[in-house]
C-alpha positions in Angstrom: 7.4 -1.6 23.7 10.1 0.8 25.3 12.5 -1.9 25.4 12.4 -2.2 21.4 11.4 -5.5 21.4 9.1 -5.1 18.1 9.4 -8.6 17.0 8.4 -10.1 19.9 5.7 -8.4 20.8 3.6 -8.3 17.2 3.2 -11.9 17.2 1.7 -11.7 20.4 -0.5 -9.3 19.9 -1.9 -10.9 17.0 -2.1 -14.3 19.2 -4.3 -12.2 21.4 -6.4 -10.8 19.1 -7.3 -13.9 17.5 -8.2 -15.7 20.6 -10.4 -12.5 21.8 -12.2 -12.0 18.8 -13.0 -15.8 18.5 -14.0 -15.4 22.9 -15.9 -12.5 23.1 -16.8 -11.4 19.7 -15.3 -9.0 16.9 -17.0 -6.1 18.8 -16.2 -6.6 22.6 -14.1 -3.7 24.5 -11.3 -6.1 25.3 -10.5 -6.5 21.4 -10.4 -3.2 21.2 -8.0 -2.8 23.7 -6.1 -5.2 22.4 -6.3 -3.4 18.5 -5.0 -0.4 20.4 -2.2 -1.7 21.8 -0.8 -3.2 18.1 -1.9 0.1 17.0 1.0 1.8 19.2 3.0 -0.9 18.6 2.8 -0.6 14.7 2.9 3.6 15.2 6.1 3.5 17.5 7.8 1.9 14.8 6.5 4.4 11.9 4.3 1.8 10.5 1.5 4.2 10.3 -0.4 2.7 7.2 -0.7 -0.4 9.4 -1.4 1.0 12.4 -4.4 3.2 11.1 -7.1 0.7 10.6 -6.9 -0.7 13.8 -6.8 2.5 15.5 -9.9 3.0 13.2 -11.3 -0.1 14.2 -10.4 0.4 17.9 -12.4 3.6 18.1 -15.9 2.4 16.3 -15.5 -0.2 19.2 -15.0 2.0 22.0 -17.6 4.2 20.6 -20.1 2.0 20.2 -19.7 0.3 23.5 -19.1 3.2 25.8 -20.3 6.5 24.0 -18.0 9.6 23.2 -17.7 10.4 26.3 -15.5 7.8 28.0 -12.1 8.2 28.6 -10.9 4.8 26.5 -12.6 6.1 23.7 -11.2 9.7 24.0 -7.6 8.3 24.8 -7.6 6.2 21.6 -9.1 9.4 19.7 -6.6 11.6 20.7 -3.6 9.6 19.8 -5.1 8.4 16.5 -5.3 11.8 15.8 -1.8 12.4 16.7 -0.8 9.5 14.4 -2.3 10.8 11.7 -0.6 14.0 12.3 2.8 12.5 12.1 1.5 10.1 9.4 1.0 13.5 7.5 4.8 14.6 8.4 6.0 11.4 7.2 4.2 10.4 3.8 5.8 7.2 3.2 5.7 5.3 6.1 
């Protein structure tokens, strides 16, 4: 993603997701990581209305697999909550 490559990577991701979620189910960890990772993707580009359901989405996964106390679910946590913070500085995006 540091290279800027946005439209490259999204249609990717979404290749990925799909094939996960139809693999290893709507609620596995590796769909989760893989919501994440659009998530920054979508974010880095100020896209934060699309990015927030999947870090949403990634979270409830991460939570429910691991518990509150694991560090994917507290890395994707704490950067939601940073997203939402700029999401808050930044209105329309």
């Amino acid at each position: 993603m540091s290279q800027g490559k946005y439209a490259e990577a999204e249609p990717l991701y979404q290749r990925s997701l799909k094939i996960k979620e139809k693999a290893l189910g709507k609620d596995h960890p590796s769909v989760a990581t893989t919501l994440y990772g659009l998530a920054l993707l979508y974010k880095s580009q100020g896209k934060y209305t699309e990015a927030e359901p999947l870090y949403q989405r990634s979270v409830e996964i991460f939570e429910k697999a691991f518990g509150r106390e694991h560090s994917n679910y507290k890395t994707v946590k704490k950067n939601y909550s940073k997203m939402l913070s700029e999401k808050l500085k930044f209105p329309n995006k």
